[in-house]
C-alpha positions in Angstrom: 77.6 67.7 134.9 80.4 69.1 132.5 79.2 66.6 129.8 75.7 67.9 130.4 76.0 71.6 129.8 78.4 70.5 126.8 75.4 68.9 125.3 72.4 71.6 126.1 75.3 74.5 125.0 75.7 72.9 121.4 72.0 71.7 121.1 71.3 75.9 121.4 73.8 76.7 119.2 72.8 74.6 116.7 69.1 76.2 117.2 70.1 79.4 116.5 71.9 78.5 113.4 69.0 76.4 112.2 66.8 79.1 112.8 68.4 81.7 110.0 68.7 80.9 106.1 72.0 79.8 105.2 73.2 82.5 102.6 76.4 83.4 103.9 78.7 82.3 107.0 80.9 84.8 108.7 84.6 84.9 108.0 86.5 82.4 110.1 90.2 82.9 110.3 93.0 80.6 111.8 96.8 81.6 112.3 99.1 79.3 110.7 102.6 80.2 111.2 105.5 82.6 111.7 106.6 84.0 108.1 105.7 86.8 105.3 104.5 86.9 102.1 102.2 84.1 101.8 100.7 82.8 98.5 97.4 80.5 98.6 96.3 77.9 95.9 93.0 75.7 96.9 93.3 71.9 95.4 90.5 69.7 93.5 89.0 68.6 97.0 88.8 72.0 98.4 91.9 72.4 100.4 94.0 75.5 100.7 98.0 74.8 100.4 99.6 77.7 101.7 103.4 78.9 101.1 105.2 81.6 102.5 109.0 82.4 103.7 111.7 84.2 105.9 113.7 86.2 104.4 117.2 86.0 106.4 120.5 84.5 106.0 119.1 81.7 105.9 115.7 82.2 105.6 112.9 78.9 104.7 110.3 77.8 102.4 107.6 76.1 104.2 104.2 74.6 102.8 101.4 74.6 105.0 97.9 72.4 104.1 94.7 72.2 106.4 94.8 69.1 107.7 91.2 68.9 109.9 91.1 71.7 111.8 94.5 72.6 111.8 97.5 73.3 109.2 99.9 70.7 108.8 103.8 72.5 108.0 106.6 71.5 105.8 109.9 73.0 106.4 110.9 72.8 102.1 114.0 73.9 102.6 116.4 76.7 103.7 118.1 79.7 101.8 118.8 83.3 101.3 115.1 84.3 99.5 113.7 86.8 98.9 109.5 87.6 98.0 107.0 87.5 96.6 106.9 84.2 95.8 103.8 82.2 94.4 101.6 78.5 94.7 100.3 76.6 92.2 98.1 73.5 92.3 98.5 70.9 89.4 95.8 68.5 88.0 97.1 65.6 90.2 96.5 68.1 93.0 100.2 68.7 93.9 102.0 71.7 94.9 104.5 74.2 92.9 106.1 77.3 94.3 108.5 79.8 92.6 110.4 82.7 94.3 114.0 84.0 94.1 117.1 82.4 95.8 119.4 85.3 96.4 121.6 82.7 97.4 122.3 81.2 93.4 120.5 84.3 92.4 118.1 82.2 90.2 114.8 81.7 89.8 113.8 78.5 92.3 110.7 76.4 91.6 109.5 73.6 93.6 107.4 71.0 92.7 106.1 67.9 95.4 106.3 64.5 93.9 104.0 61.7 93.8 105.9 60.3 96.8 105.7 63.5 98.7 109.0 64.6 98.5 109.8 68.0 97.2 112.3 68.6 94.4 114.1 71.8 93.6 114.2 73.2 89.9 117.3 75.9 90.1 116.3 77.5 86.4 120.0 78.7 85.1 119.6 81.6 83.2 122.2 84.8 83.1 121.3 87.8 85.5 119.8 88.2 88.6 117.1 85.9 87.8 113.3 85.5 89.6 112.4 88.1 91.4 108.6 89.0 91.5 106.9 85.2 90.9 104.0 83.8 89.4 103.2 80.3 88.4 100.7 78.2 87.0 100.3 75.1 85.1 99.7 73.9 81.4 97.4 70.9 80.1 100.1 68.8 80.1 100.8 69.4 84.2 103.8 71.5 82.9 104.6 74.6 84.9 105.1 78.1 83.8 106.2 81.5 85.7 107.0 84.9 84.7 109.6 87.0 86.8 111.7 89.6 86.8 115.3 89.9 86.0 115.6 93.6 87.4 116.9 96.6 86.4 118.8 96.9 89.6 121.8 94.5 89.0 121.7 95.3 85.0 118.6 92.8 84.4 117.0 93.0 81.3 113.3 92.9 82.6 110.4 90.5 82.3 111.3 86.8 82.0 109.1 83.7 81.0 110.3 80.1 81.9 108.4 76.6 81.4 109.5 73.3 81.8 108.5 71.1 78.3 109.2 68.0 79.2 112.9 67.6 79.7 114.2 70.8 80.6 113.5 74.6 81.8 113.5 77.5 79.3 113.4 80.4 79.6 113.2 84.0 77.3 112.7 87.5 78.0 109.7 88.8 76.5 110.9 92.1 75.7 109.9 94.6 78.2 113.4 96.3 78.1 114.6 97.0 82.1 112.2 97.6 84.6 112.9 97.5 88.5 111.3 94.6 90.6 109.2 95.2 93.3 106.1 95.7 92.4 105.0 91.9 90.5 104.1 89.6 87.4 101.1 87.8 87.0 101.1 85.0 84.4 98.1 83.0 82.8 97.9 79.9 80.0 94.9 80.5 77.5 93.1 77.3 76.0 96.1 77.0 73.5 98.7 77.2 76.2 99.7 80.3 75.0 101.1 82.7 78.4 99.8 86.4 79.0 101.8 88.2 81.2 101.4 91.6 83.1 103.8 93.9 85.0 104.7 97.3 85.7 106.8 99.3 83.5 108.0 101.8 86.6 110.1 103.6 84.1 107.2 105.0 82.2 104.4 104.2 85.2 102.0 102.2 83.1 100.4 99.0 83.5 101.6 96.9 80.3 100.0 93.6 79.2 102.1 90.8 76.7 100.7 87.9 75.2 102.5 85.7 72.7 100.5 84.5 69.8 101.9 82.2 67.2 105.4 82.6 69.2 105.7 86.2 68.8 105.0 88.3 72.1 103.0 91.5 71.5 103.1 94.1 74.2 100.6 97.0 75.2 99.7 99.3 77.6 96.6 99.1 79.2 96.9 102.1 81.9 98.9 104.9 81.5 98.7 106.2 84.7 99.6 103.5 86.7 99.5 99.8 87.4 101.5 98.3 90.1 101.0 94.8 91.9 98.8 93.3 89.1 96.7 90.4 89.3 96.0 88.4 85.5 92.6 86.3 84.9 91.5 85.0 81.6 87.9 84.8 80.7 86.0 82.3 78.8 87.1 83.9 76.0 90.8 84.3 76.5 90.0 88.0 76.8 92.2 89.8 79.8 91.0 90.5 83.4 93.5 92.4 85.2 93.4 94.0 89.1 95.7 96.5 90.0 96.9 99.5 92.3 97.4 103.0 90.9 99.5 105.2 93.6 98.1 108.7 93.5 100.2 110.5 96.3 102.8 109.1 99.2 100.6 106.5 100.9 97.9 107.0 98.9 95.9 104.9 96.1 93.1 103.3 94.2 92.6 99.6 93.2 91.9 99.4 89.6 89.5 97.0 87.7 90.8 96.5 83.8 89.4 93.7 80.6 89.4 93.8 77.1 86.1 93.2 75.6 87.0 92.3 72.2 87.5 95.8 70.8 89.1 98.3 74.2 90.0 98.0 77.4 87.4 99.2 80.0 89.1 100.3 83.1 87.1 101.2 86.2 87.8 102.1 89.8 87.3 99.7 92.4 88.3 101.2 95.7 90.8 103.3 97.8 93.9 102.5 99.7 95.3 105.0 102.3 98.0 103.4 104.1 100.6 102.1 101.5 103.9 103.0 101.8 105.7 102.0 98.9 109.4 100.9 100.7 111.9 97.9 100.1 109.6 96.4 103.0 106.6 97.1 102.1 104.0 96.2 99.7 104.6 93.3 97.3 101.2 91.4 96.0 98.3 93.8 97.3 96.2 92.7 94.7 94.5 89.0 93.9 92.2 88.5 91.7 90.0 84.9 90.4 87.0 83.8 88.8 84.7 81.4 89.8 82.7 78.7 87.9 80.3 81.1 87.2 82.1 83.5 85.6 82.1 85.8 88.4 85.3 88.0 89.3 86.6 87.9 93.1 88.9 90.0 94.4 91.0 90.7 97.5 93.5 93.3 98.3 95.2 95.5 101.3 97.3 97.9 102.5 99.0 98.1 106.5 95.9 98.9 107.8 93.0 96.5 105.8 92.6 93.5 104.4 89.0 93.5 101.8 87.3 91.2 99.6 84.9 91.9 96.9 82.5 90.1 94.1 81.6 91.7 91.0 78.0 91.7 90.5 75.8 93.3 87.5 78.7 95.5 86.6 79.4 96.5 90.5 81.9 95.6 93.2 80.3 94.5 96.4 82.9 95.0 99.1 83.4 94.0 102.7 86.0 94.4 104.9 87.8 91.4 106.1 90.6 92.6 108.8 91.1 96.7 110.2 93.3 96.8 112.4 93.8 100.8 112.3 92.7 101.6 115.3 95.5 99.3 117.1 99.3 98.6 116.9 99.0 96.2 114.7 100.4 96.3 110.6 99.7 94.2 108.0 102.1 93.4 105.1 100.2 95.4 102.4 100.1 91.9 101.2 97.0 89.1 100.0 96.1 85.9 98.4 93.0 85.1 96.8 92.0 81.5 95.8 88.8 80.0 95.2 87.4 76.6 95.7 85.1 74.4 93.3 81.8 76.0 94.8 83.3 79.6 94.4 84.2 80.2 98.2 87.2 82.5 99.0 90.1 81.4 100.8 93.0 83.9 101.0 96.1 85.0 103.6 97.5 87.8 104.8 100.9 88.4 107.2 101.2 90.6 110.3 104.4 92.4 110.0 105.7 91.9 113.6 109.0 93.7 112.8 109.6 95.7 109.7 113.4 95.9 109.7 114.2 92.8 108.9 111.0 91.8 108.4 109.2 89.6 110.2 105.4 88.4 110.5 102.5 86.3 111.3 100.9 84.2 108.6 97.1 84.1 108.5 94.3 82.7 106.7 90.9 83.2 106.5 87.7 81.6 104.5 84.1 81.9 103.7 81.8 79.3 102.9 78.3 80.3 100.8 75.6 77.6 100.7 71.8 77.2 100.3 69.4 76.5 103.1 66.6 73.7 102.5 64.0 76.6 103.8 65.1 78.7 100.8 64.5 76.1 98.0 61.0 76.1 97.3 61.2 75.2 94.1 63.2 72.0 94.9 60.8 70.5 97.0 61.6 67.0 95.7 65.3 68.0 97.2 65.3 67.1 100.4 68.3 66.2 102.9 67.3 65.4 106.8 70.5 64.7 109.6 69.2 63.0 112.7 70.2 62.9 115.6 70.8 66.6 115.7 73.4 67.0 117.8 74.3 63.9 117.0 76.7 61.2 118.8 77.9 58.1 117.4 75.9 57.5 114.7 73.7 59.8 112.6 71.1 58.8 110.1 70.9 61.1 106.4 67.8 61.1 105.1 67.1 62.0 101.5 65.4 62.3 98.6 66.0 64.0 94.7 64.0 63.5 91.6 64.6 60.0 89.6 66.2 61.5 86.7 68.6 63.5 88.2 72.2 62.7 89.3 72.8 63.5 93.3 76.0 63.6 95.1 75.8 63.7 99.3 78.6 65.8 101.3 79.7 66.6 104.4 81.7 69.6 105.1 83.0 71.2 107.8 82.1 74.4 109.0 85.2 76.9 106.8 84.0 74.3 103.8 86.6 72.1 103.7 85.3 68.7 102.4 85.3 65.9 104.8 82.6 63.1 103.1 81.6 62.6 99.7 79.5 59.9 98.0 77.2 59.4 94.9 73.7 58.6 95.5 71.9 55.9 92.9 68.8 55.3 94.4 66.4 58.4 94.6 65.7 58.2 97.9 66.7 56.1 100.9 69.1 57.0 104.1 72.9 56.9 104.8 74.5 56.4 108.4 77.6 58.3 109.0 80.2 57.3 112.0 80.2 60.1 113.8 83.6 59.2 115.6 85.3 59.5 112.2 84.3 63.4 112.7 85.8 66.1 115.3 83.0 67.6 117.5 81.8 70.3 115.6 79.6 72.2 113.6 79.3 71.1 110.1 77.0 71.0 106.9 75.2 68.1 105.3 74.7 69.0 101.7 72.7 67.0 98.7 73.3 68.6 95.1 72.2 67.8 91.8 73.1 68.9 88.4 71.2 72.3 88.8 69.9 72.4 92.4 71.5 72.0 96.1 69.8 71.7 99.9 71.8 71.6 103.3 71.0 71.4 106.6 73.5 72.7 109.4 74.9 69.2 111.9 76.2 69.7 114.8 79.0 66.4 116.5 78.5 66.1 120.0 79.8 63.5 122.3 
């Protein structure tokens, strides 16, 4: 009887799903661990690789990937850090996280080998080094960061390592002291060459510093403000930076800022209401990408909201993704925006359980955007047809694309995550997946060419 009502309650669902176009899917979250501060990078497949932290005495690193339907956790290792820290995905699709060890008060970056091990780079520099984290990565797979060596234990400011090769270096770039807290955010142009922004707190502007022909040139791009930026270049190595300008106490605005060629045009995105600025509290509240497309993303928070928004013909279209102000609950003023190969968001977010030492809840959340078959009237040589629907052991793809085009079939589960892939030669003809291989579920079956893609919604019952 059980087995029965299984069957006729996922046969409805999928129904009802089937009978709405397939724009846009609703936000699905999952919890993934105890922890703070989380940083999110999504690899070549599709899959987020999450890192985040304790801070104690001693505190961990841990690396958590979605493995299924669930995150698979690393325990990296164990030290006195201290956040934010930051994850990077290279082109072999392997993991790299910086952050501060207040331990050898250096900057720490870890990188996972080819046999899955992880291996610690302590970069020895005088000072305090490492605080405030970014990373990425070079056309040769090299990694770079930018940090902070702070004000606060007689740093001289903004820092820039890389690894070329053989060995870390690392320079200041000539900020003069600032006072960590409040982030870097680092990105390679087509020539390798880093752009860097950060706060100068000591003169509350938003600077920007790019070195060109290995000389680094530093301006300001907001003189009013500029905490907790987020760096993007554009197809024309031309700057793309998010940002938080703190008006009063708790209050704020989330800045939009890119250099056309000539100025910088800087325009208001939104308002913040509950961000206390304390040695708890916000650390990376904004995050900023771009998509294939060109298209800018963005999330960012305070204690109270978590929000996501796309910029379209000039303006922000913004949802909320998480309010918890009319509860108990407080968020760590914190987010991570990364985006996968078809443009869909993935980010995190911590629940501050305790804020003294601080303590929290890691989360993560994604939305997948695709094209329903009913939509595509234009493609009508497109066609992709999954039956059984449910389906049990077997299931049968049919399809069909034009002869001169180049199709690739798909499966994804329902967040996105990629769980099938294969090229098609032959313009038409059918496939038959083993169902077993796949979790009951809900999932999409997706054909795409060069310029066009259909889907149709699958649901794995038995």
């Amino acid at each position: 009887m059980k087995k029965n009502f299984s069957h006729l309650l996922l046969a409805t669902i999928c129904n009802l799903f089937l009978s709405f176009s397939i724009f846009s899917q609703q936000w699905q979250f999952k919890i993934i661990d105890e922890g703070v501060k989380s940083s999110i990078a999504v690899d070549s497949k599709g899959i987020p690789h999450v890192a985040y932290m304790l801070e104690a005495m001693p505190g961990f690193l841990r690396h958590a990937v979605l493995d299924g339907d669930d995150f698979a956790i690393t325990e990296i290792d164990q030290a006195y850090y201290y956040g934010p820290l930051d994850i990077a995905i290279d082109a072999d699709d392997l993991p790299a996280i910086a952050l501060h060890n207040h331990d050898d008060i250096d900057e720490n970056v870890y990188v996972k080998t080819v046999q899955g091990d992880w291996e610690k780079n302590r970069i020895e520099d005088p000072g305090h080094d490492g605080w405030d984290n970014s990373i990425t990565f070079d056309s040769n797979n090299y990694p770079h960061t930018s940090s902070v060596d702070p004000q606060q234990f007689g740093g001289n400011g903004v820092e820039y390592a890389w690894f070329d090769g053989s060995s870390w270096q690392v320079e200041n770039i000539g900020s003069g002291p600032i006072p960590y807290e409040f982030a870097t955010s680092i990105a390679l142009d087509d020539s390798d060459n880093p752009h860097i922004t950060y706060f100068d707190a000591n003169n509350n502007d938003l600077r920007y510093a790019s070195k060109i022909s290995g000389e680094w040139v530093i301006e300001v791009v907001d003189t009013a403000g500029g905490m907790f930026s987020s760096l993007v270049l554009d197809e024309n190595n031309f700057p793309h930076i998010s940002y938080y300008k703190r008006e009063m106490d708790d209050l704020g605005s989330i800045f939009y800022a890119y250099f056309d060629g000539n100025e910088w045009n800087i325009s208001p995105v939104d308002n913040l209401s509950n961000l206390p600025i304390a040695f708890t509290g916000a650390r990376s509240v904004t995050s900023l990408a771009k998509d294939g497309n060109g298209n800018y993303h963005l999330t960012y928070g305070d204690r109270d909201v978590v929000k996501y928004a796309v910029l379209k013909d000039g303006n922000w279209e913004i949802e909320t993704v998480v309010d918890v102000s009319a509860d108990e609950t407080i968020l760590g003023a914190e987010t991570s925006l990364a985006l996968d190969g078809e443009g869909n968001p993935h980010i995190t977010w911590f629940e501050a359980t305790n804020l003294n030492p601080l303590r929290g809840i890691v989360r993560y959340g994604s939305k997948m955007t695709v094209v329903s078959t009913n939509d595509l009237d234009s493609s009508k040589a497109l066609k992709i047809k999954a039956f059984p629907n449910p389906g049990g052991s077997e299931i049968t793809i049919e399809y069909a694309f034009g002869r001169n085009e180049k199709a690739e079939f798909s499966i994804h589960n329902f967040i996105g995550n990629l769980v099938q892939q294969q090229k098609l030669e032959n313009p038409s003809g059918q496939l038959v997946v083993e169902a077993r291989s796949l979790s009951p579920g809900i999932y999409f079956v997706i054909l795409k060419t060069d310029a066009k893609m259909v889907s149709q919604k699958l649901v794995v019952s038995y």
